[in-house]
C-alpha positions as CSV (number, residue, x, y, z in Angstrom):
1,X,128.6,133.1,-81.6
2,X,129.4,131.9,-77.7
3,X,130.8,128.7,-79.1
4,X,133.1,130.6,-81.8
5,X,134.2,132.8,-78.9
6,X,135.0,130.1,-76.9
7,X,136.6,128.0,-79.5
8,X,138.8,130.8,-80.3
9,X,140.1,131.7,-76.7
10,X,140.4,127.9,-76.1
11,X,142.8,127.5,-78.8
12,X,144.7,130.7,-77.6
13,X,144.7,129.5,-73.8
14,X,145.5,126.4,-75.3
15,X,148.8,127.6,-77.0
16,X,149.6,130.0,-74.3
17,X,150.1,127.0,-71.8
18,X,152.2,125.2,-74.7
19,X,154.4,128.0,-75.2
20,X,154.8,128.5,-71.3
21,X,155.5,124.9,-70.5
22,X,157.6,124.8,-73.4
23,X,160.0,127.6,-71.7
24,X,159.6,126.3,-68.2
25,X,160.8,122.8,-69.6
26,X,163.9,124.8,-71.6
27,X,165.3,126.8,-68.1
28,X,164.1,124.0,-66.4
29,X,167.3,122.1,-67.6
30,X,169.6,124.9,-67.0
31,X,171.1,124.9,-63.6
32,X,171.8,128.3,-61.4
33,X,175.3,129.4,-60.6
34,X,174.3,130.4,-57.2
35,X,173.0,126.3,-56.9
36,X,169.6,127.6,-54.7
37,X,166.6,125.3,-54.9
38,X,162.9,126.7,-55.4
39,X,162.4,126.5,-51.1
40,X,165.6,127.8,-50.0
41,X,164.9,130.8,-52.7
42,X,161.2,131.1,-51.5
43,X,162.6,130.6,-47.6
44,X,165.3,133.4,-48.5
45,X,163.0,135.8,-49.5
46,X,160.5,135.6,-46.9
47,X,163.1,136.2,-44.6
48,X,164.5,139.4,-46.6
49,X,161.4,141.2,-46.2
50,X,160.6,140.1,-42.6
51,X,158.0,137.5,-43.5
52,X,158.4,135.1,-40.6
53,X,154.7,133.8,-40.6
54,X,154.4,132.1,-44.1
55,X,155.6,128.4,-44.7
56,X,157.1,127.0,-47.6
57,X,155.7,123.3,-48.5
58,X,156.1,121.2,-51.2
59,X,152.0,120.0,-53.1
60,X,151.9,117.7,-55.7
61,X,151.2,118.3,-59.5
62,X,153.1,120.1,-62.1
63,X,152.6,124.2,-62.0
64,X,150.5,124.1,-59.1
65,X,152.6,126.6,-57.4
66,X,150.3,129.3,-55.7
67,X,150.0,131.2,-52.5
68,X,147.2,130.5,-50.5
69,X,146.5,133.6,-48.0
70,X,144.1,131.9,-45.5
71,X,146.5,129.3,-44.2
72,X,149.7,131.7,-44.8
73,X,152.1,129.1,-47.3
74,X,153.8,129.4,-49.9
75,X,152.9,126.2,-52.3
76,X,155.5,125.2,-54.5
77,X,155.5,121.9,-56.9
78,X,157.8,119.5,-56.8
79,X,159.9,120.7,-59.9
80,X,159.8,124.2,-58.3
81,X,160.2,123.1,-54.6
82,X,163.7,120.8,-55.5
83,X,164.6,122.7,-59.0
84,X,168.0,124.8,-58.8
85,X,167.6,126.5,-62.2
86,X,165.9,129.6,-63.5
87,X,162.6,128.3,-63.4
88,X,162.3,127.3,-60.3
89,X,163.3,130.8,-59.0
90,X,161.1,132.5,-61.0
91,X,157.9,130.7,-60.0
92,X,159.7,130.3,-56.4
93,X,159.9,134.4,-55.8
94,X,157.0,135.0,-57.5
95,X,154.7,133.4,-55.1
96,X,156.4,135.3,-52.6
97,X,155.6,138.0,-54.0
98,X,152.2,137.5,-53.7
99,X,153.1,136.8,-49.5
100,X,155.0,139.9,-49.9
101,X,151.7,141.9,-51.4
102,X,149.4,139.6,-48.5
103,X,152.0,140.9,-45.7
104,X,152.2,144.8,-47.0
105,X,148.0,144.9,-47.8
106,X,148.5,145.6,-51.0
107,X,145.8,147.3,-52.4
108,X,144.6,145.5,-55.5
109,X,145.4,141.8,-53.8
110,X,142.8,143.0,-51.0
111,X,140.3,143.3,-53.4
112,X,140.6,140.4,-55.3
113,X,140.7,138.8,-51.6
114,X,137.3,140.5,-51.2
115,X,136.0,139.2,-54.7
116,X,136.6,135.8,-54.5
117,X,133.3,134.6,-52.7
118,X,131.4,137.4,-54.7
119,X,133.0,135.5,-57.7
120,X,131.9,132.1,-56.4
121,X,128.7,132.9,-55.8
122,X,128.1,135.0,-59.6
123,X,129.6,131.7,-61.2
124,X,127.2,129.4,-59.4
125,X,124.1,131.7,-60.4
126,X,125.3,132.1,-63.7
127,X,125.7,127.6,-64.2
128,X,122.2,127.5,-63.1
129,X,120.8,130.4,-65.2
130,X,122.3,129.2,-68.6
131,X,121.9,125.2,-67.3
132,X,117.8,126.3,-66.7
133,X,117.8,128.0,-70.6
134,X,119.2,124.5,-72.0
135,X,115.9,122.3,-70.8
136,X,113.1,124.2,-72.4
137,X,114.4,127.6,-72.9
138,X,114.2,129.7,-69.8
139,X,113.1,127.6,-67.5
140,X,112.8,129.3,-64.3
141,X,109.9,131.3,-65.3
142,X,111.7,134.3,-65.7
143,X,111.3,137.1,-68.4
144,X,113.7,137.4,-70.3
145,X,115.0,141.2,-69.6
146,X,115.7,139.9,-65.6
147,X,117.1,136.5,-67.2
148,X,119.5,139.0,-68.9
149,X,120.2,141.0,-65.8
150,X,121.5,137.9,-64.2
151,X,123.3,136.2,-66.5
152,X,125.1,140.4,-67.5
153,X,125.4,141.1,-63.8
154,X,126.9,137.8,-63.2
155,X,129.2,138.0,-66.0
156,X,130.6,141.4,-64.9
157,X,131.4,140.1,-61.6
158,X,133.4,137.3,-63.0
159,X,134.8,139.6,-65.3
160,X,135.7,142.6,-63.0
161,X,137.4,139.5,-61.0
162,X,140.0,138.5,-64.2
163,X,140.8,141.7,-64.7
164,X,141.7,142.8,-60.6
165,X,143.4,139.4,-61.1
166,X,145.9,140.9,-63.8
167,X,147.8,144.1,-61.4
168,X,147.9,141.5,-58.9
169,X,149.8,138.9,-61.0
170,X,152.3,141.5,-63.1
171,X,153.1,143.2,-59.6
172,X,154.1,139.9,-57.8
173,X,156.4,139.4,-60.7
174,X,158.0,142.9,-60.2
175,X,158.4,142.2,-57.1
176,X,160.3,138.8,-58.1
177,X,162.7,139.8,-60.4
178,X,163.5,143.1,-58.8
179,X,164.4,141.3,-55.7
180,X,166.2,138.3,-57.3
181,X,168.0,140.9,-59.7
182,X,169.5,143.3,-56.7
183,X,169.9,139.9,-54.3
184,X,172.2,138.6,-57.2
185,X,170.3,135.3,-56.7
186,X,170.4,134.7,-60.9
187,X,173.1,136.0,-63.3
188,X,171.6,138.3,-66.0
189,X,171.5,135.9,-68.5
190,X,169.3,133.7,-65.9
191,X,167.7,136.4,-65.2
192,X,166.5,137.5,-68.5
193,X,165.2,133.4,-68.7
194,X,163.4,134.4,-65.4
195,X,161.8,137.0,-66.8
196,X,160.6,135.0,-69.7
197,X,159.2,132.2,-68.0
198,X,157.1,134.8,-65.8
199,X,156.2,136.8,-69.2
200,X,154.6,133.7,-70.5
201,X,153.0,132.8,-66.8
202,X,151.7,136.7,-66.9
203,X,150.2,135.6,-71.1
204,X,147.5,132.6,-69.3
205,X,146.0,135.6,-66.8
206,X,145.7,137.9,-70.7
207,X,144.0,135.8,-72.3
208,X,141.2,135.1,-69.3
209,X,140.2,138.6,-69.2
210,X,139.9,138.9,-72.8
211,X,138.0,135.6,-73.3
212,X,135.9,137.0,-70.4
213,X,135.6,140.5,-71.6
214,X,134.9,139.4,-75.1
215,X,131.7,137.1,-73.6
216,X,131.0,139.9,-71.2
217,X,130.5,141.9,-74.4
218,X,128.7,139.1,-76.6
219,X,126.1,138.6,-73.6
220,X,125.6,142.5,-73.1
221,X,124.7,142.4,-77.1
222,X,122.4,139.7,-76.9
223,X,120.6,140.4,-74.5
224,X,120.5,144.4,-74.7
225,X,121.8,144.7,-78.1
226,X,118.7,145.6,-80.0
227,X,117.6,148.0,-77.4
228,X,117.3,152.0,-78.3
């Protein structure tokens, strides 16, 4: 059952990231009127909402943009950082709308910020508790109610973690397209192929909490299942 489950949100992750690098690829190729690159975009709106602190730099790799919190930057990749089209400015202001959320405490982004090592350390207990039932069943001695305990417990975490992860990524893009909307950085027609493009970034965080939900649930089954 854990294998179809994971066959089944493999193949949907799988077509998810298709689909989105198909559209990224698409308004990739269209340029923007206003003729702004990913940084100067990024570097734009920083600057609108009084972000002085946070650095735009360029990292290697293709959709590695991301903003990392503990060193303040805003991480764009090279098709992003140099791009002048619709793409880049979607991924550009959406990042920054993740410093904006870092620079205004936003509720839901502190609490992911507060699950990540939690998250860490659940996924590392959880490798060795189902590693350990591989080589001769449970191996760590164990019985098997506290086995489940762990493996549940550590699964919620991980779980709990997707899902926090979701408000956090829809609200960034909000705050992206409301801002690049009302600081007529895209026409409406690039705008709408902004939107898109963060639609189908928004799909890849979906389908994580529902693979990890559904195995949440299959693990909770097995484990407690047959309990009155």
């Amino acid at each position: 059952m854990i294998f179809l489950i994971v066959i089944v949100f493999a193949i949907a992750g799988f077509a998810v990231s298709n689909r989105l690098k198909s559209k990224f690829k698409k308004y990739s190729q269209i340029s923007l009127e206003a003729n702004l690159s990913g940084a100067d975009i990024a570097k734009l709106m920083l600057a609108d909402n009084n972000i002085h602190d946070v650095q735009v730099v360029c990292v290697e790799g293709q959709l590695t943009d991301h903003y990392n919190p503990a060193n303040k930057t805003v991480n764009l990749s090279p098709d992003v950082y140099y791009g002048r089209n619709a793409a880049a400015a979607a991924v550009a202001s959406h990042e920054c709308g993740h410093a904006v959320q870092h620079a205004t405490s936003y509720a839901w982004l502190n609490l992911r910020s507060t699950l990540v090592p939690i998250q860490n350390s659940a996924s590392k207990i959880l490798n060795i508790v189902l590693i350990a039932s591989l080589f001769g069943g449970f191996a760590l001695g164990l019985p098997v109610p506290f086995i489940g305990y762990i493996v549940v417990g550590s699964y919620s975490v991980i779980t709990l973690f997707t899902i926090v992860t979701l408000p956090v990524e829809f609200d960034a893009s909000n705050r992206a397209l409301a801002w690049v909307k009302n600081r007529n950085i895209v026409t409406p027609s690039e705008y709408e192929m902004s939107k898109d493009a963060l639609k189908w970034a928004a799909m890849t965080y979906v389908v994580a909490a529902l693979a990890s939900i559904t195995t949440l649930a299959y693990y909770i089954m097995v484990f407690f299942g047959n309990r009155d």
